[in-house]
C-alpha positions in Angstrom: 8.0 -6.6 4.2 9.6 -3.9 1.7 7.3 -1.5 2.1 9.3 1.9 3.9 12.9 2.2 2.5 16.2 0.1 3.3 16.5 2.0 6.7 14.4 0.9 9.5 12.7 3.3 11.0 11.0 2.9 14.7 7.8 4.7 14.3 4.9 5.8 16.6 1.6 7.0 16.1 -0.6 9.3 17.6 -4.2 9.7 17.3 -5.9 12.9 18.6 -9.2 11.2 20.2 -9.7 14.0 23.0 -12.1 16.8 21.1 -15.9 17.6 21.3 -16.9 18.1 18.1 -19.4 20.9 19.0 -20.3 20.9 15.2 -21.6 17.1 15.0 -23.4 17.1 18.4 -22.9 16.3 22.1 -24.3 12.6 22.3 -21.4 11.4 22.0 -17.6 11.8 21.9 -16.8 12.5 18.3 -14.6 9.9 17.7 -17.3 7.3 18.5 -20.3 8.5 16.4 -20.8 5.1 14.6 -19.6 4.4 10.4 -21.5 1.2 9.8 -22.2 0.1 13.2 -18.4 1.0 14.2 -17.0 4.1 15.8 -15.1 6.2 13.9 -12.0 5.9 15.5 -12.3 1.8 14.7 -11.0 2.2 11.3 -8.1 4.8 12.3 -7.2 2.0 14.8 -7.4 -0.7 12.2 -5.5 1.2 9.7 -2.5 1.6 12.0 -2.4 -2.0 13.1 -2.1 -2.9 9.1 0.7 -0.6 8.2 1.7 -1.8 11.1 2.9 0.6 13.6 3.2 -1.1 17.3 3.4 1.9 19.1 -0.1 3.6 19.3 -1.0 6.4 21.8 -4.9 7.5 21.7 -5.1 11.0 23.2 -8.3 10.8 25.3 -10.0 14.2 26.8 -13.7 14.6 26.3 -16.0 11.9 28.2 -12.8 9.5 27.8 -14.0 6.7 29.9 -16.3 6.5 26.8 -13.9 6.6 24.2 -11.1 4.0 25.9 -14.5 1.7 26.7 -15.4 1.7 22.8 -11.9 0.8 21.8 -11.8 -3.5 22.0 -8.9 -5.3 22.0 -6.5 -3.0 21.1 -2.7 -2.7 21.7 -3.2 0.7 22.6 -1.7 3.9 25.3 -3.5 6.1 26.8 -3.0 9.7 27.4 -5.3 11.7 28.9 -5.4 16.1 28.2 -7.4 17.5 31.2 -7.4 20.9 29.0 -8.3 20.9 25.3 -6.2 23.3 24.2 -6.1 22.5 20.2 -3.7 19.8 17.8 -0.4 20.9 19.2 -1.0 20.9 23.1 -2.3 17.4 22.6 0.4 16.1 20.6 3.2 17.6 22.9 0.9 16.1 25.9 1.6 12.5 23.7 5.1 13.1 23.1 6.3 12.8 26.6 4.9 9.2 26.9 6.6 7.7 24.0 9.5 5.3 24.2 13.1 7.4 23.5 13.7 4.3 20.8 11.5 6.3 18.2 12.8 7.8 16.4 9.6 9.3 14.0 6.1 10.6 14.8 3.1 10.5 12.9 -0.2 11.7 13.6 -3.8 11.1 12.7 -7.0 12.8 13.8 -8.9 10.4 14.6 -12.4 11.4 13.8 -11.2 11.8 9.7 -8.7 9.0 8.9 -11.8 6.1 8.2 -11.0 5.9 4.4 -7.4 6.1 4.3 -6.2 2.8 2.3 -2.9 1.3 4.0 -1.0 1.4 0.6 -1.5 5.0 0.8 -0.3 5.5 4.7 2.9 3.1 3.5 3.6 5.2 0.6 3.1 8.4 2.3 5.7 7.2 4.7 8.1 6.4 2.0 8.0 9.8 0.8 9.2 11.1 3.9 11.9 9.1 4.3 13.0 9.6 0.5 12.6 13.7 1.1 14.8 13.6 4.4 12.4 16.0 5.4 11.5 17.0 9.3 8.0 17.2 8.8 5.6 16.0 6.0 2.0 16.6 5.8 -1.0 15.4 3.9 -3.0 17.7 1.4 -6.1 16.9 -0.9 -8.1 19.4 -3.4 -11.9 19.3 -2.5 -14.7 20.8 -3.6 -16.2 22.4 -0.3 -13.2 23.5 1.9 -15.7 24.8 4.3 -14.3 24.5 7.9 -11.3 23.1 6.7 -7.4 24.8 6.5 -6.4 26.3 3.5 -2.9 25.4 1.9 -0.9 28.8 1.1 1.5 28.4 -1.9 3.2 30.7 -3.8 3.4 31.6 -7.6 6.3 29.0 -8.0 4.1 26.4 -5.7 6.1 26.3 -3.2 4.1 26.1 0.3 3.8 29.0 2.4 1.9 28.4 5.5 -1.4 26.2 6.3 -4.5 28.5 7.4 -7.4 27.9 9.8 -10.4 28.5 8.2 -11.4 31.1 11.2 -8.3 33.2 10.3 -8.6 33.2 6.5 -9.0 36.2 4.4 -12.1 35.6 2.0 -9.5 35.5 -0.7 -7.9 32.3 0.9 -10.9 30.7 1.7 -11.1 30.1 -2.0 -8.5 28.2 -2.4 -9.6 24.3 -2.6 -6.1 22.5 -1.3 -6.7 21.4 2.1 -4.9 20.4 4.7 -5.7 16.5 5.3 -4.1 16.8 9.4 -2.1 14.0 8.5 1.7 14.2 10.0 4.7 12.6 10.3 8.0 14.2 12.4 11.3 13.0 13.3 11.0 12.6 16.4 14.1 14.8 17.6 12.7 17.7 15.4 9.2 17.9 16.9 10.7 17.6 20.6 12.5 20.9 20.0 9.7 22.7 17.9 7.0 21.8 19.7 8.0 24.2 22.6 8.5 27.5 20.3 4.1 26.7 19.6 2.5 30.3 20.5 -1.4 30.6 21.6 -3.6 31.1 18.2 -6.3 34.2 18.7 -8.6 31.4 19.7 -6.4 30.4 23.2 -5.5 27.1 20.9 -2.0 25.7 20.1 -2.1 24.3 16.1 0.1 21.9 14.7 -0.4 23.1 11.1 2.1 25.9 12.3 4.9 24.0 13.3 4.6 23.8 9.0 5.5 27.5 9.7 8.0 27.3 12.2 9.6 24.8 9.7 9.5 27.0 6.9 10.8 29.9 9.1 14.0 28.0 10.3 15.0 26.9 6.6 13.7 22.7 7.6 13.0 20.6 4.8 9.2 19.9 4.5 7.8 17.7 2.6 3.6 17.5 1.2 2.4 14.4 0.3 -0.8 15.3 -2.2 -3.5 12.9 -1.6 -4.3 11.0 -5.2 -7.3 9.8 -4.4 -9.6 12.3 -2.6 -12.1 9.8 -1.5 -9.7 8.5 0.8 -10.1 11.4 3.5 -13.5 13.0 5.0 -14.2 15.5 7.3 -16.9 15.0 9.6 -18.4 17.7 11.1 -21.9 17.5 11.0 -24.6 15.0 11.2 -24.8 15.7 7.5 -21.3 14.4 7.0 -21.6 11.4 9.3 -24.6 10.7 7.1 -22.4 10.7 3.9 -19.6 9.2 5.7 -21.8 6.1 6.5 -23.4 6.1 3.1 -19.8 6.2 1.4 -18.2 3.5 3.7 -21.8 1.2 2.8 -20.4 1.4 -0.4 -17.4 0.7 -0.3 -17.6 -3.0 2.4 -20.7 -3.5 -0.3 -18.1 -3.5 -3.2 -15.4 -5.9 -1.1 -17.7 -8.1 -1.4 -18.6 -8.3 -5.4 -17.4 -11.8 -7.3 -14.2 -10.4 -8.5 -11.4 -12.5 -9.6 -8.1 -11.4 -9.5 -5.6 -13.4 -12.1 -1.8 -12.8 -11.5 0.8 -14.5 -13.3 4.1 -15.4 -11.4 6.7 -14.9 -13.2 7.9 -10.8 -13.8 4.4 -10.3 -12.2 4.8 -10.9 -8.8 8.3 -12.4 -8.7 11.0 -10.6 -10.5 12.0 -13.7 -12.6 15.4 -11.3 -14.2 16.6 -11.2 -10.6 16.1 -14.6 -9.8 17.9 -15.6 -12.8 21.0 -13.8 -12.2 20.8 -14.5 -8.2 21.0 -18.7 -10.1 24.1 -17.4 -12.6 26.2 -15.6 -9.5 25.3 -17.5 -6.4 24.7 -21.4 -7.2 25.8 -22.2 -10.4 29.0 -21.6 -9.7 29.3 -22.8 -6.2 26.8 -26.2 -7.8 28.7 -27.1 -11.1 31.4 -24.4 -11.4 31.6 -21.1 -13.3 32.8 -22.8 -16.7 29.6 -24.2 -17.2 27.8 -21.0 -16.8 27.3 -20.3 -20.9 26.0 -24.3 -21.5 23.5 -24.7 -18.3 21.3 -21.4 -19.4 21.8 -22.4 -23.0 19.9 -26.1 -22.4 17.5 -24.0 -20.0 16.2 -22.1 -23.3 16.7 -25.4 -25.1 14.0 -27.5 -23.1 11.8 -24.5 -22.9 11.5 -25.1 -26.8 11.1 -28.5 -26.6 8.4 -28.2 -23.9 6.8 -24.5 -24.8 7.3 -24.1 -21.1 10.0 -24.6 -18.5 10.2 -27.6 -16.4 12.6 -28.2 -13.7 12.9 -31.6 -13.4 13.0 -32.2 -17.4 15.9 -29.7 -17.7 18.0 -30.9 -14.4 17.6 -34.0 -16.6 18.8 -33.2 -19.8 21.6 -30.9 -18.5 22.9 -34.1 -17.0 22.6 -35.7 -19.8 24.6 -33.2 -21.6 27.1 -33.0 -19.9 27.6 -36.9 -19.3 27.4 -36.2 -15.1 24.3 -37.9 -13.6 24.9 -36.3 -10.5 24.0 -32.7 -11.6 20.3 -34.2 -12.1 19.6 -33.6 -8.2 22.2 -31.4 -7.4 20.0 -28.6 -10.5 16.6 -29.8 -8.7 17.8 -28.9 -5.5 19.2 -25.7 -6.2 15.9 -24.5 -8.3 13.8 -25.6 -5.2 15.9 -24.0 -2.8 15.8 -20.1 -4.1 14.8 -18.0 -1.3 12.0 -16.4 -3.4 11.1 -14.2 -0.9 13.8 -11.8 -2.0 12.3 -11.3 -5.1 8.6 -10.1 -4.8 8.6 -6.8 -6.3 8.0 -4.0 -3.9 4.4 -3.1 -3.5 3.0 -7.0 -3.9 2.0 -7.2 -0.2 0.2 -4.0 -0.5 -1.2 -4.8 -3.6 -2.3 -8.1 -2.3 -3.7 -6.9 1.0 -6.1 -4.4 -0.9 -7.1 -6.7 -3.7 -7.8 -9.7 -0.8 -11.5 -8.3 0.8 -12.2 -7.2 -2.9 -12.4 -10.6 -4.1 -11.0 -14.1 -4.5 -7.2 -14.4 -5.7 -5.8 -17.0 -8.2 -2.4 -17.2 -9.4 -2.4 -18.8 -13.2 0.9 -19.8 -14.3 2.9 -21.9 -16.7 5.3 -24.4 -16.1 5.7 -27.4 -14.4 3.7 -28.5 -11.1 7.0 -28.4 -9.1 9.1 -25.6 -9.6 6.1 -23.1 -10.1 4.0 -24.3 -6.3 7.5 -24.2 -4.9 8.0 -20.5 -5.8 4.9 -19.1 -3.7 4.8 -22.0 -1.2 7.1 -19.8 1.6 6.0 -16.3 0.1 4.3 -13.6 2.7 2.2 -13.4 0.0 0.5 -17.4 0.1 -1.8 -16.2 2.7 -3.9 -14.1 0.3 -4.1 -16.7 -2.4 -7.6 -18.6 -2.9 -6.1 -20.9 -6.1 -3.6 -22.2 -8.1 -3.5 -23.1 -11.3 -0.7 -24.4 -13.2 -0.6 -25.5 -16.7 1.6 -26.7 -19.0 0.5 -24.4 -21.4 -2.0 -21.7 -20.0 -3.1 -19.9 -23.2 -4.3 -23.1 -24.4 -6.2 -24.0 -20.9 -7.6 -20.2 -20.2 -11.2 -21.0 -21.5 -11.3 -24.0 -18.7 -10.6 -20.8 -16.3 -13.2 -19.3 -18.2 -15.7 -21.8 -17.6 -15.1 -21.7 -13.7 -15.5 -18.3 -12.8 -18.1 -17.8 -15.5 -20.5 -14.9 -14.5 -17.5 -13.1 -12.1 -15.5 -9.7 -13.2 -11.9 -10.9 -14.1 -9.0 -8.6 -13.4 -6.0 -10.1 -15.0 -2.3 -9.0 -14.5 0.5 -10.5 -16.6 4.1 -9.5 -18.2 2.6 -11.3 -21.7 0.3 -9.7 -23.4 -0.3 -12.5 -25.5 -1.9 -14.3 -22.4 -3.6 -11.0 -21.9 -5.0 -11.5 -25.2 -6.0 -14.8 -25.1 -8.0 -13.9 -21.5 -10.1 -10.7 -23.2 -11.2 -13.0 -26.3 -11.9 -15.8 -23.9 -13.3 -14.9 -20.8 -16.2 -11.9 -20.9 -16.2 -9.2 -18.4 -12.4 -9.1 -18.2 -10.5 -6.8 -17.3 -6.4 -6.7 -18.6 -3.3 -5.0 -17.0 -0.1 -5.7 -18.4 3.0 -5.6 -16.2 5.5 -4.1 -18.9 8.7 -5.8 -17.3 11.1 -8.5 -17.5 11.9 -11.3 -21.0 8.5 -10.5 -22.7 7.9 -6.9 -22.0 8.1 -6.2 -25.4 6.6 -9.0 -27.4 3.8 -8.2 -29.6 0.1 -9.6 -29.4 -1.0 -11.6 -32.0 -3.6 -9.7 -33.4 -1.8 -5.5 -33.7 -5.2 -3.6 -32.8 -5.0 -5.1 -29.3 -4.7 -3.3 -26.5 -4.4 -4.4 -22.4 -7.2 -2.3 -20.9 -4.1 -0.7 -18.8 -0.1 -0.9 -19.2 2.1 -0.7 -15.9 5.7 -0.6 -15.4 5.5 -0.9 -11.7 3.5 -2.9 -9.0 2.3 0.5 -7.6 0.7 1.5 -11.3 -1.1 -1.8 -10.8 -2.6 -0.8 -7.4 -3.2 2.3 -8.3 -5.4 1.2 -11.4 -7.5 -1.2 -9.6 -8.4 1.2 -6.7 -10.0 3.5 -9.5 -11.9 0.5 -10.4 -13.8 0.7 -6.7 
């Protein structure tokens, strides 16, 4: 799965489990005051598990028997902090008991991270990996910072520092960039800063000021702003929980409306460019020699315009043909079938495909012949998400049959044509278009000028990040 970058990082989490929460009541342990019938610290659990991360430490404190009894079946560590002495004592109380193989940290609070999505956790993690920084943390702009840290830039907005909210001024307690208490370390870094962390005024050790200890020693740091805010909560009162509850409702309620989600294959999911010139420099060479190169994609276009569409078998047939050498008819088949198509799924299709899968059912509706295009998802990562496959010779003449079958549902349709695009908004009501601007038809023109896709990407992350401001 591309999802981080091309190094591979071993990573660890942390999730701070061992507070009171004096604010939302003493019932319970915070972390296991219910969100629709699960504890809080459920989803935190579940989010880390999909990123994935393997190595998970729950720092327990406060009635812990009841927090590590509430946690089921879960590859989980346990470390227990007799003294609750704030964020950083109970991450450097974590950091002793993880393997010396990791070699980055990162760290949730596990009473606030219920409505993280995991494309955001992946990409938040490729950020700090691109930046090279020591330590990144999360920030999001909220309307009621109350309780919460303030972020401390200055007039060039660069960060300064990250303030409690009991040792802001009143002219910092304005400010409405918070901190999210989202981190991530290299490891190294965090073993060495950890143990310059002085007492606060209120006898605590914070982790929001190894941010300042950074900032003080010249380290790179990196903030990762939060696009969508509804992602994080703070829960601090019963008030909150209330919400809390109210919003996640919402949101399972949504996974389950009758959404479809189209996708085309080719330059939608698969970059077909690549897989062309992986064919041109890897097996058409090795198959029927270089000096063929110019002739085989030449007949390629050729049957596409007898056909309208490409078909494997009818090409591998022709080219033979063509070039008076029956052999060539198998040996084309075989090397078509044989592309390892896994290497081609744009970056950002397993996330995309992971969040879009709860939200609905999943149909792939392509072009082409019922050979080559099957054989193209049949050993993808992907294939466990899909619900159907359609393939047609032709699939702007059969997209009213589609239509007909998924009459009543929302379509959400992704494609690199927007002439299928077209054909799908005049067609089929309560559709929704996105057109993937890449590869051989990024540029064609619809067929009637006023039309529009409802959204234009350029990359599979533009896609996600439309569809999760549909929900």
């Amino acid at each position: 799965m591309k999802i981080l970058s091309d190094k591979y990082y071993k990573t660890a989490a942390i999730v701070l489990a061992a507070g009171k929460g004096t604010r939302i009541g003493q019932r319970l342990p915070k972390v296991i005051y219910p969100i629709v019938g699960k504890p809080m610290l459920y989803y935190c659990l579940d989010l880390i598990k999909k990123i994935p991360i393997s190595e998970v430490y729950v720092v327990v404190g406060y009635k812990a028997t009841d927090v590590v009894a509430s946690i089921r079946n879960e590859d989980v560590k346990y470390v227990y902090q007799k003294d609750q002495l704030g964020t950083g004592h109970a991450a450097n109380v974590a950091l002793s008991k993880i393997s010396k193989s990791v070699d980055e940290i990162i760290i949730f609070n596990g009473d606030d991270s219920a409505f993280f999505e995991v494309s955001t956790i992946r990409s938040y993690l490729a950020s700090h990996h691109k930046s090279k920084a020591k330590i990144s943390f999360m920030s999001g702009i909220v309307n009621s910072a109350n309780g919460l840290g303030r972020i401390s830039r200055d007039s060039k907005g660069n960060v300064l520092k990250i303030i409690e909210e009991k040792d802001a001024s009143e002219t910092e307690k304005k400010i409405k960039e918070v901190n999210v208490g989202c981190y991530i370390f290299e490891r190294k870094w965090l073993e060495k800063t950890i143990k310059r962390l002085e007492k606060s005024a209120s006898g605590e050790y914070y982790i929001t000021d190894l941010v300042s200890l950074a900032l003080g020693s010249g380290d790179k740091i990196n903030n990762y702003l939060l696009e969508d805010n509804n992602e994080w909560r703070g829960i601090n009162s019963q008030e909150e929980l209330k919400n809390a509850n109210d919003q996640m409702l919402a949101r399972l309620t949504k996974r389950k409306e009758p959404t479809v989600f189209i996708f085309d294959i080719d330059n939608t999911l698969i970059n077909t460019d690549s897989v062309k010139e992986y064919v041109s420099s890897k097996l058409i060479k090795k198959v029927i020699g270089p000096e063929k190169l110019s002739g085989f994609w030449q007949e390629y276009e050729n049957s596409r315009k007898r056909l309208g569409y490409v078909s494997i078998p009818e090409f591998s047939d022709s080219y033979a043909e063509l070039v008076s050498n029956p052999d060539f008819s198998e040996k084309i088949r075989k090397m078509f079938y044989t592309i390892p198509f896994n290497k081609f799924v744009f970056d950002g299709v397993d996330e995309l495909m992971e969040y879009v899968d709860p939200r609905g059912e999943i149909v792939i509706l392509t072009e082409g012949d019922l050979v080559y295009q099957p054989m193209k998802i049949k050993n993808l990562g992907i294939s466990k998400y899909l619900d159907e496959l359609y393939v047609f010779e032709n699939e702007g003449k059969n997209i009213p049959e589609i239509g007909q079958i998924y009459k009543g549902r929302r379509i959400i349709a992704v494609d690199d044509k927007i002439t299928v695009l077209e054909n799908i908004k005049r067609t089929i009501e309560n559709s929704i278009t996105i057109h993937f601007k890449h590869g051989l038809y990024k540029d064609i023109n619809p067929t009637k000028p006023d039309f529009k896709a409802d959204f234009v990407a350029t990359s599979t992350y533009d896609i996600s990040s439309f569809i999760r401001s549909l929900y």
